[in-house]
C-alpha positions in Angstrom: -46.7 8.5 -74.3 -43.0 10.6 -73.5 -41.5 11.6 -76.6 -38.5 10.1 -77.5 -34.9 11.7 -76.5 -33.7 14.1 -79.3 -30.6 12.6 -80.5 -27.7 14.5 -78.3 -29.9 13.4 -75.1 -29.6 9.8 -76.1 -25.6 10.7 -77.0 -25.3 12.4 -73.5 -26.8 9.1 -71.9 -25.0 6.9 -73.6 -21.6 8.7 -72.2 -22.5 8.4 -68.4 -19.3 10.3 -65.8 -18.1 13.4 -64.9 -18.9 14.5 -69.1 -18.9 11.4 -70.6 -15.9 12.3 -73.0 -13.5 9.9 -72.2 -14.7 6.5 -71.7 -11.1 4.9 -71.8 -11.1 2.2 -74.3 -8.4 4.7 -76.7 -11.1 3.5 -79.2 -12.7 6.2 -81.2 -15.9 7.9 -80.5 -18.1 6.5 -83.0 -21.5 8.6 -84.2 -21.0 11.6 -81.6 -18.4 14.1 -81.9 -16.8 16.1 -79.0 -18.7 19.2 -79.4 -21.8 17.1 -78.9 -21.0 15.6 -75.3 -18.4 18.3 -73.6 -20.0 20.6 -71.8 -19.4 24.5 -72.4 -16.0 25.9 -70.3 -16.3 27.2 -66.8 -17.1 31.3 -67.1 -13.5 32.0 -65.4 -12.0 29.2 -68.0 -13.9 30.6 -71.1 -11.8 32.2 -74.2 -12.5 34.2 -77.0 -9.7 34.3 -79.4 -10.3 33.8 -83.1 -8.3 33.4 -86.4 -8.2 36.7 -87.6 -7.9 34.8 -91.5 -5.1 34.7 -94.3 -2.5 37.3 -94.8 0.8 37.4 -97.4 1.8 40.9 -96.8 1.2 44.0 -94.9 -1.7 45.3 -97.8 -3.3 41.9 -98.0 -3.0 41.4 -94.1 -5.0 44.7 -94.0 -7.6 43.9 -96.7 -8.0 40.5 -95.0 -9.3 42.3 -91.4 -11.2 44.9 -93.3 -12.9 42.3 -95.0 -13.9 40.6 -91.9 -15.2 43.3 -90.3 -11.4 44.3 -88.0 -10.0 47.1 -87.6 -6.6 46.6 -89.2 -5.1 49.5 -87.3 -4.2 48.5 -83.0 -6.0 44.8 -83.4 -5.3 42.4 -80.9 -5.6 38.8 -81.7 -8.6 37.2 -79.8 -11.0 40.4 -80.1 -9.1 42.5 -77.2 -9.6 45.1 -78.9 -13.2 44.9 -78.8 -14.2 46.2 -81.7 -16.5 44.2 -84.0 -15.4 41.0 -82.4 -16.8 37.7 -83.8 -18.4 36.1 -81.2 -19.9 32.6 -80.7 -19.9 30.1 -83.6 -19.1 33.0 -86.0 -15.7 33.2 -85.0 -13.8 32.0 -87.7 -10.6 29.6 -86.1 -7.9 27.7 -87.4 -8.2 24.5 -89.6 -8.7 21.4 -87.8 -6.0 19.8 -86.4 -3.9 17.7 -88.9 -4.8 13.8 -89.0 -2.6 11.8 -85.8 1.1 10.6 -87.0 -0.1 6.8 -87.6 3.7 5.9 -87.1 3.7 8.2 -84.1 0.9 6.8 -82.6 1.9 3.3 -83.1 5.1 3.2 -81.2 3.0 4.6 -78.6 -0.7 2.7 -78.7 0.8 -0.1 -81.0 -1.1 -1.4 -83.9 -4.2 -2.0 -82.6 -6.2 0.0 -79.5 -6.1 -1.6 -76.1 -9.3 -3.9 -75.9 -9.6 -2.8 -72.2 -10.9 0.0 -70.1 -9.1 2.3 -68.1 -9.2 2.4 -64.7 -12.5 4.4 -63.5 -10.5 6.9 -61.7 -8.4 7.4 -64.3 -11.1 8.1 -67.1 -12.9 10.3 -64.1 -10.1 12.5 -63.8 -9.6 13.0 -67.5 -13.0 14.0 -68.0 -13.0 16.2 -64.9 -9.7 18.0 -66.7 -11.6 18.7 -69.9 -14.2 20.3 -68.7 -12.8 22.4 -66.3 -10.1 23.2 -69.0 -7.5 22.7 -66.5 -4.0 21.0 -67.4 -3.3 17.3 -66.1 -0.7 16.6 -64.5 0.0 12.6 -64.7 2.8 11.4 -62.3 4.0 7.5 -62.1 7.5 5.2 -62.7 9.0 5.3 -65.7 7.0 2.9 -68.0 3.3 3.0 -66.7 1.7 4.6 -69.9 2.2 8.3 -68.5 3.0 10.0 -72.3 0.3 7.4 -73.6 -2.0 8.8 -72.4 -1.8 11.8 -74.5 -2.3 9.7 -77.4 -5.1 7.7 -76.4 -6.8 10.7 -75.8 -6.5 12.2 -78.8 -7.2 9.2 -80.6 -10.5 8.0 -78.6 -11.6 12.0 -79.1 -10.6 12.5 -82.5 -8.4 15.6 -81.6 -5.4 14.6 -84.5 -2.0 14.9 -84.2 -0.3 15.5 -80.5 1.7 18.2 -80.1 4.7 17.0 -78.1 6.9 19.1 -76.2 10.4 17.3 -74.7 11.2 19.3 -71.5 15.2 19.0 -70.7 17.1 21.1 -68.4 17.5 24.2 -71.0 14.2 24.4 -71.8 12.4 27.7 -71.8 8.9 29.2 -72.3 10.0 31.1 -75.2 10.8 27.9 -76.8 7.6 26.1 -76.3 5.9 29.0 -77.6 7.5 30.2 -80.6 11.3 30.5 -82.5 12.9 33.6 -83.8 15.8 32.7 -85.8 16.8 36.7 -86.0 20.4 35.8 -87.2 19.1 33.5 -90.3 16.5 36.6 -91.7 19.9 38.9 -91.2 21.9 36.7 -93.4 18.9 36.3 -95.9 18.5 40.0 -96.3 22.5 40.6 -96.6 22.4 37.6 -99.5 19.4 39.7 -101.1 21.3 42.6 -101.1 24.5 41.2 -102.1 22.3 39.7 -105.3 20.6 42.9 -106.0 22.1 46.4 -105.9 19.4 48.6 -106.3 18.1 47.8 -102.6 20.2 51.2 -102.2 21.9 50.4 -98.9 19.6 49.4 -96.5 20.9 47.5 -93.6 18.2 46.3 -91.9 15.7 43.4 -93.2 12.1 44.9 -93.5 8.9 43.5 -91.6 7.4 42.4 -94.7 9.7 38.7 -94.7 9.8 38.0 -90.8 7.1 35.2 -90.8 9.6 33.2 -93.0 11.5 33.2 -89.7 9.4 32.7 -87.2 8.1 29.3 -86.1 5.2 28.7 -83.1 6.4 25.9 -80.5 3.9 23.1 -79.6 2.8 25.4 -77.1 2.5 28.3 -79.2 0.7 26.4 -82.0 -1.8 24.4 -78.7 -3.0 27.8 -78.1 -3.8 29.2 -81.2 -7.8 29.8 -81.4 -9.1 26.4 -82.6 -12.7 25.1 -82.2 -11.6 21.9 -80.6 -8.9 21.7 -78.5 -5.4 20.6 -79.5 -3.7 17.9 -77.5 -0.4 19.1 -75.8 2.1 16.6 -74.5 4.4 18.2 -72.3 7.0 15.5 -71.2 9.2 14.5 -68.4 8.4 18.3 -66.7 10.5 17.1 -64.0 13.4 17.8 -65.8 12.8 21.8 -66.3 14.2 24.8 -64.9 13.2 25.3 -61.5 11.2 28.6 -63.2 9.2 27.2 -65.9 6.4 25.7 -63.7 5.9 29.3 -62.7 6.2 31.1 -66.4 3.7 28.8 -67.6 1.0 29.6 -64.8 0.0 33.0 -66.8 -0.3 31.3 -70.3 -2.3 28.8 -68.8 -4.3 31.3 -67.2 -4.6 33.9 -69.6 -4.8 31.6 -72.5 -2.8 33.7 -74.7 0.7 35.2 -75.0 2.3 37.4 -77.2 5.6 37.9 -79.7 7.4 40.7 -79.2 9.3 41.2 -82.7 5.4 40.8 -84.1 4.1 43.0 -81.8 6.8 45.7 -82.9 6.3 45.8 -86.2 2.2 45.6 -86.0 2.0 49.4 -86.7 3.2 48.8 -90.9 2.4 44.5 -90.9 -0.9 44.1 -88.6 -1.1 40.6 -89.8 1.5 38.1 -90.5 2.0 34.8 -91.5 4.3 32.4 -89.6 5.3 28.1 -89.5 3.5 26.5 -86.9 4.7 23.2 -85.1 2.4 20.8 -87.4 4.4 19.9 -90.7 3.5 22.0 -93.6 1.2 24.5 -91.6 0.7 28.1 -90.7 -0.8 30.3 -89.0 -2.1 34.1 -89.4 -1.1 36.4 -86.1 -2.9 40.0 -85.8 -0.6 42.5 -83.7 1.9 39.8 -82.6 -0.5 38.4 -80.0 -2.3 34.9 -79.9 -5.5 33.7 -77.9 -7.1 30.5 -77.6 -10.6 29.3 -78.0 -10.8 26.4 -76.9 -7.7 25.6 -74.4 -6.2 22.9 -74.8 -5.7 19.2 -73.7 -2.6 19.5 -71.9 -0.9 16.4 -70.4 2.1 17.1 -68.4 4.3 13.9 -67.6 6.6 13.6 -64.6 8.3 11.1 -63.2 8.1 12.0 -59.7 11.6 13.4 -59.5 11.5 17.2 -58.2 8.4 18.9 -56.4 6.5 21.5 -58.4 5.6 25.1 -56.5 1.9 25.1 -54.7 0.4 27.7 -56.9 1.5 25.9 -60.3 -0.5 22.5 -58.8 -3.1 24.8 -57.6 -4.1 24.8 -61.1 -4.0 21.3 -62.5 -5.8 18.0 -61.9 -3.4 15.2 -60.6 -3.2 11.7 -61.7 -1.5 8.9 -60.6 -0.9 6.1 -62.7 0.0 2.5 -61.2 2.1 0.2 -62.2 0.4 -2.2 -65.0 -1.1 -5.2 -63.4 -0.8 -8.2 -65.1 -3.9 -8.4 -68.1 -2.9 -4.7 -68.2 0.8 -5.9 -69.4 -1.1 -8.5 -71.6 -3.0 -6.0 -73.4 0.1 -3.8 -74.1 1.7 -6.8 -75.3 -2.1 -7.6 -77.4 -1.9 -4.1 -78.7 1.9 -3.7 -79.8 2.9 -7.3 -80.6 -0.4 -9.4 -80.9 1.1 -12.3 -79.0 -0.8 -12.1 -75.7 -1.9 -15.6 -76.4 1.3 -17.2 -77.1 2.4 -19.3 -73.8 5.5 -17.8 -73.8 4.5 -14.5 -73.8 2.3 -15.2 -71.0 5.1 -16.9 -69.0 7.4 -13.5 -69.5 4.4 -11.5 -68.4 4.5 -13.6 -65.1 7.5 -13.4 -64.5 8.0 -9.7 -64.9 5.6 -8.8 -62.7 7.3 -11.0 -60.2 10.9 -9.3 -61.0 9.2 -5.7 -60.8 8.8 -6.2 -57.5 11.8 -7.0 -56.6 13.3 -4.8 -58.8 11.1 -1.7 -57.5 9.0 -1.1 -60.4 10.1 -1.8 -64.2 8.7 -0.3 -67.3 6.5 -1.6 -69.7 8.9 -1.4 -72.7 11.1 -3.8 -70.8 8.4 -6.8 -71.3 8.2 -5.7 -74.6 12.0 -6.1 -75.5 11.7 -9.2 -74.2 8.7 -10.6 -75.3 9.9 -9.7 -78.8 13.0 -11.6 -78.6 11.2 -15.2 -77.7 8.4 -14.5 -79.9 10.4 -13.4 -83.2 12.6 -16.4 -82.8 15.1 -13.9 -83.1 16.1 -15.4 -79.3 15.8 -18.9 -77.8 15.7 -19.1 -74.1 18.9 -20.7 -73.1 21.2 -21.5 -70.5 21.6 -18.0 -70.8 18.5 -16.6 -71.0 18.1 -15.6 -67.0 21.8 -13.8 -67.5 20.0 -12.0 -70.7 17.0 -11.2 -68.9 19.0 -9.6 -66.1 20.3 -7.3 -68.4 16.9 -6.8 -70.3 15.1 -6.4 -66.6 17.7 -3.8 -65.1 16.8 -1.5 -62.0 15.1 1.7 -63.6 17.3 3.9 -60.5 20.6 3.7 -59.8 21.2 1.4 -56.7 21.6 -2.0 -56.9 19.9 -4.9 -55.9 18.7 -4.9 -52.1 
């Protein structure tokens, strides 16, 4: 008689596809965890960074190596040193990532999951993105679940709270990666000298208070070494600088980046303390430099807008979302307002989909607002209701109606 499967082969099978991570209910994985069914990273796409553990102040920062088996003096964060790097499970990494907003997460999901697959391409190319470690790059209209996605991951993974970062015209990498505010710790150490006189004159604020001042970005916090990978939600890229497609090709490739006012100071504070983006957390950096473990789920949103250069899509999987076919708008409806069933509901979602196509594409939200308003009694279709919906239903571009 065969044996039976050991109980991670019977996990494996039970997650059939290109790693079986994401099935694409936004459901939860329930008795397996991710480090059961993803496979290991590609050799090229494999990091080795680790947390190099607590630090207060220069002395503790030093005893805190020491007693982990660093050298305290010319570390690098991530074992680039290469002395007496932890390697494999040993590594010690950051906490896990904090629980998902629930508030967050239900203006995006809504208050229940979607009861309904994704499409198999789109669950195929997910999967293929997490284990090659490779950003995804999810293009579509305005309004077909693009930034969703990010949370349906995370929350059918059990990655915790997505790390968003809003891309507008002035943002930079620096930005996404950490915050300096240099002119705040100046005015802190001319208050603490104005309130203490026997600081004898100096000018200069020491190295010992910077972390109070420095912040990591969602992208600076996404790479710090954790054992599971963060989710990063980097939205509406479109709208960047015509440069940051290209600064972000080394972090992405390197998998680690580095502060320069840390990395300046690293000779007297070798470890320091500093805010991360996830409320009420921080996060010990050796020598001002940061490396991930595992990289991270990065979702990049655009609306189709600008073209990106060939060597930044070189290195990310492409997605392309469709617009929401009708049970697909009845399920949004289902998982935000729980009205699917109502026969008014149902006649909106008919009838949007009709004006979306005549309209060239409209976004989900739009069948929401006015679903809401018929449902909540809060509007009774009138003689003016087609005049309302008009206004509800507007073009999503600028030209008017052909």
């Amino acid at each position: 008689m065969r044996a039976p499967a050991p109980d991670s082969a019977r996990r494996r099978a039970a997650y059939p596809g290109p790693g079986g991570s994401i099935q694409g209910t936004g459901r939860p994985l329930h008795d397996v965890s991710l480090e059961e069914i993803l496979p290991p990273p590609p050799p090229w796409r494999t990091f080795n960074g680790f947390s190099p553990g607590p630090a207060d102040g220069s002395e503790a920062g030093a005893r805190a190596l020491s007693d982990a088996g660093l050298p305290a003096e010319g570390l690098s964060a991530g074992g680039a040193s290469g002395h007496g790097s932890p390697e494999g499970d040993e590594a010690p990494t950051e906490p896990p990532a904090p629980p998902e907003d629930e508030q967050d997460a239900a203006r995006r999901l809504g208050a229940a999951p979607l009861g309904m697959r994704s499409d198999p391409e789109e669950a195929d190319v997910v999967n293929a993105a997490l284990i090659l470690r490779r950003p995804l790059l999810v293009t579509g209209r305005p309004g077909t679940g693009k930034s969703t996605l990010a949370y349906r991951i995370s929350r059918e993974l059990g990655l915790g709270r997505v790390l968003r970062w809003p891309i507008t015209t002035r943002t930079t990498l620096r930005s996404g990666l950490y915050d300096y505010d240099a002119v705040g710790r100046v005015h802190a150490a001319a208050a603490g000298q104005a309130a203490d006189p026997e600081f004898g004159g100096r000018q200069e604020p020491g190295p010992e208070d910077i972390g109070d001042f420095l912040q990591l970005g969602p992208l600076g916090t996404a790479m710090l070494p954790h054992r599971l990978p963060r989710v990063l939600l980097i939205d509406e890229f479109d709208k960047s600088d015509i440069d940051l497609p290209n600064d972000l090709l080394d972090i992405f490739e390197a998998g680690e980046y580095t502060i320069p006012e840390l990395v300046r100071i690293r000779s007297r504070r070798p470890a320091v303390r500093v805010l991360t983006d996830d409320p009420d957390r921080s996060a010990v950096i050796a020598s001002g430099r940061v490396r991930c473990r595992a990289f991270p789920v990065v979702v990049i949103t655009s609306n189709d807008e600008r073209e990106f250069p060939p060597a930044f899509l070189r290195r990310c999987l492409q997605l392309r979302l469709p617009d929401p076919d009708t049970d697909r708008l009845a399920a949004i409806v289902a998982a935000h307002l729980g009205r699917a069933d109502d026969p008014r509901a149902l006649e909106l979602i008919q009838m949007f989909v009709e004006r979306s196509r005549l309209e060239g594409g409209l976004a989900a939200d739009q069948l929401l607002n006015a679903v809401y308003l018929v449902t909540s009694q809060a509007r009774v279709p009138g003689p003016d209701w087609e005049e309302l919906l008009h206004a509800i239903w507007h073009r999503l571009d600028a030209a008017g109606p052909t």
